[in-house]
C-alpha positions in Angstrom: 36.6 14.4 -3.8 33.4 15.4 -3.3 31.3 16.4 -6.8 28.1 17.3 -7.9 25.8 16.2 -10.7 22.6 17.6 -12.1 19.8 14.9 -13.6 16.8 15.8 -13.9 15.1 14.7 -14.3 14.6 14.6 -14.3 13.4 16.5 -15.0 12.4 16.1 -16.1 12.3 15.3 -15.5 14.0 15.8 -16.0 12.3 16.1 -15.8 10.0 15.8 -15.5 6.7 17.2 -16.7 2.8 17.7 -16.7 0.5 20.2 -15.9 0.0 22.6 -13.0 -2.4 22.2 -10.3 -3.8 22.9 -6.8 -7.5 21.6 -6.7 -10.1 23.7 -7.5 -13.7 23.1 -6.1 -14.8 23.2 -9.7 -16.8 20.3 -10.5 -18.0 18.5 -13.3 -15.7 20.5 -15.8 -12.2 18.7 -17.1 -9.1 18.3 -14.9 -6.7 20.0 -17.2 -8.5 23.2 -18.5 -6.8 25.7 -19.9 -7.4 29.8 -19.4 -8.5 29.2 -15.6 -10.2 26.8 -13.1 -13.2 25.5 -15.1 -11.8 26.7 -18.4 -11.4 24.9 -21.9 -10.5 21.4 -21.3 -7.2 20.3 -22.3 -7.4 18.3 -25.7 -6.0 15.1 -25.8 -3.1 15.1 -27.9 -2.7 18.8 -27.2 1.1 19.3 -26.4 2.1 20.9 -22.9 5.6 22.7 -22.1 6.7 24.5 -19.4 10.1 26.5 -18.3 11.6 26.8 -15.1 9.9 29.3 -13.2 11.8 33.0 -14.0 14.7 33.6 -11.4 14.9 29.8 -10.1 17.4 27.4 -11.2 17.0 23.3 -11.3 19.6 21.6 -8.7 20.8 18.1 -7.8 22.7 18.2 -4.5 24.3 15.6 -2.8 22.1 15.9 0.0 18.9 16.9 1.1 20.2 19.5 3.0 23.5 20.2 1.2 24.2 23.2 -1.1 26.7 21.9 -3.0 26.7 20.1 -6.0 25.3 21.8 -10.2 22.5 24.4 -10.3 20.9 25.1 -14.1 19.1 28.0 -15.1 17.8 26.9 -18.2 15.6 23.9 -18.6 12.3 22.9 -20.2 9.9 19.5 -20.3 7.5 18.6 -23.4 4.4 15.9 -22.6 1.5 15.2 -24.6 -2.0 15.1 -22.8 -3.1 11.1 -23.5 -6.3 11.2 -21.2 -8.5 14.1 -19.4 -11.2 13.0 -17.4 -13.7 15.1 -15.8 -12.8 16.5 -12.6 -12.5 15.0 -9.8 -10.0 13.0 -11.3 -6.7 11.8 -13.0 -5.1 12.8 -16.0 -2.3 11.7 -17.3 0.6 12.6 -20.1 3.3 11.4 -21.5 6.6 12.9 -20.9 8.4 13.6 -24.5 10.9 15.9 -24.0 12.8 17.3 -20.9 16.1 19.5 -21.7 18.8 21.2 -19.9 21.4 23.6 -21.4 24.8 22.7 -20.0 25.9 26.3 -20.8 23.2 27.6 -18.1 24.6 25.3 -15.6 27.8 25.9 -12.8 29.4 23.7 -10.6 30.5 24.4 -6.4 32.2 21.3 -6.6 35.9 20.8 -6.0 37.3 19.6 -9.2 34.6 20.2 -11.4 35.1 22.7 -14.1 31.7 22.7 -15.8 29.0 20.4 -17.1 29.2 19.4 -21.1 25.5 17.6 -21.3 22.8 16.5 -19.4 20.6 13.7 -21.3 17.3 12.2 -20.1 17.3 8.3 -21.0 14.5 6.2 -21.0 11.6 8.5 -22.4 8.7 8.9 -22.8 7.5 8.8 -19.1 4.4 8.6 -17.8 2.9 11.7 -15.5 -0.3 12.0 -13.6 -2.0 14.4 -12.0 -4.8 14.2 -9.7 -7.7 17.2 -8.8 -5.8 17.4 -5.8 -2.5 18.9 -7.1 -0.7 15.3 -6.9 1.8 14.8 -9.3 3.8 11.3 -10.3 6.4 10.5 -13.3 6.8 6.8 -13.8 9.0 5.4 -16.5 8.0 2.1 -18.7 7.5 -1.2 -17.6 10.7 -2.7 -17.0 12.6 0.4 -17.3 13.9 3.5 -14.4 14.1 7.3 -14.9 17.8 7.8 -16.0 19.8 10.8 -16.5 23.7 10.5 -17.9 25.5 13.5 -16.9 29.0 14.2 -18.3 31.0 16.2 -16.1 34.1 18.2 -17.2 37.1 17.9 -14.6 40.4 18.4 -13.8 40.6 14.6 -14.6 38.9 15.0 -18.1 35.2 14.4 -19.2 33.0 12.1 -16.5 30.0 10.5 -17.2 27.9 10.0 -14.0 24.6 7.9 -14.8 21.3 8.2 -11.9 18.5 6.2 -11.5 15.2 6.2 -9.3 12.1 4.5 -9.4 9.6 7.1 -10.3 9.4 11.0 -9.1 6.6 12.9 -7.2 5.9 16.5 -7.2 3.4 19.1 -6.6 1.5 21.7 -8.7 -0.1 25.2 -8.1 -2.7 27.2 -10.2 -1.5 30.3 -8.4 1.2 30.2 -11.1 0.7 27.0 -13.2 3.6 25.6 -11.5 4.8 22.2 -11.0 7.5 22.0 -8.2 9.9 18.7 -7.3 11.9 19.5 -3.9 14.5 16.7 -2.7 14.1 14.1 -5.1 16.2 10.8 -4.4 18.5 9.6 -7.2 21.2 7.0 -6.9 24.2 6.4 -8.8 23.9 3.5 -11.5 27.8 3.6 -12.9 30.2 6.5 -12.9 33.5 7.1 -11.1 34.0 8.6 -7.4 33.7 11.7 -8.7 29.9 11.0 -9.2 27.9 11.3 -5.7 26.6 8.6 -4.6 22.8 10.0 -4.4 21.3 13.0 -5.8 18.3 15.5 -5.0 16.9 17.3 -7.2 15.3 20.4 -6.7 13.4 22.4 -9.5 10.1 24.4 -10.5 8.5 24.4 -13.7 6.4 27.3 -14.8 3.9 28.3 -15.9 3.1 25.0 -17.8 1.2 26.0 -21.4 -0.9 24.2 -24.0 -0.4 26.6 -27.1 0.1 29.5 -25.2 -2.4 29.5 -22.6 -1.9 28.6 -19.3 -3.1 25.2 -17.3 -4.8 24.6 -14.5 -6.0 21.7 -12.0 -9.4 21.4 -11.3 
């Protein structure tokens, strides 16, 4: 039977996680600024957050090319600026926080009746992102991105747990958006209700310090 599983992870990671971004030919000012290309630079320790983008929903499918699987609408990621260079550059975050509500979140998938939590293990994370709209999220030393899923069934409650390595997405100032399209999970543990591989699909904006808006520079 065929089932479907949202991490994020994510978001992220859940997923998941830092500032927008599409380079700006701005030099000289800060990487993150805040307020527009070549704005206020980003403090560090200054706390960024960001939404999914308004009308879009955060999917795992159980292929890259596959519609089936869970789709949330509500989701949200927390990191805390740790270094921003000036631009050119690299700043990087750590990831403290990315959510899903489980009541935003439906299920195509024979079997499945709805999804009762979606946890993101293993944080804080590390995210970078480069002048040139390159984003990564890396977990600890010694340690994977995880999401544990628990999955409600006609079999009872199912708890699926994903792994990967690190994830890799892209950012755009047009809308202080981070985007993640396909990204590979793989089943750790879970029954054979739990697909073996996962992509997940999401967009986060606009990402926020206090308020105002971030860009890339």
């Amino acid at each position: 039977m065929r089932t479907r599983t949202l991490l994020a992870l994510a978001g992220a990671a859940t997923a998941l996680t830092v500032a927008a971004a599409v380079p700006s030919s701005a030099a000289g000012g800060a990487v993150l600024t805040t307020g527009g290309t070549g704005g206020t630079a980003a403090a560090v320790g200054d706390t960024l957050t960001a939404p999914l983008a308004a009308g879009t929903s955060a999917t795992l499918y159980s292929s890259a090319t596959g519609t089936s699987g869970v789709s949330c609408k509500t989701s949200q990621f927390t990191a805390k600026v740790t270094s921003n260079p000036a631009a050119p550059g690299t700043a990087t975050e750590s990831v403290t926080g990315h959510t899903f509500d489980p009541s935003s979140c439906t299920s195509n998938v024979a079997g499945v009746l709805g999804v009762s939590s979606i946890v993101i293990d293993n944080l804080p994370y590390t995210a970078t992102v480069t002048s040139a709209g390159v984003l990564s999220v890396t977990p600890p030393s010694g340690s994977t991105i995880q999401t544990t899923v628990k999955l409600s069934t006609l079999l009872g409650t199912v708890t699926c747990v994903y792994r990967a390595p690190g994830l890799t997405g892209t950012a755009a100032n047009g809308d202080s958006s981070i985007s993640f399209t396909n990204q590979q999970f793989t089943k750790f543990s879970g029954s054979s209700l739990c697909f073996a591989n996962g992509y997940f699909t999401a967009k986060y904006a606009p990402v926020t310090d206090a308020g105002v808006r971030v860009y890339v520079n």
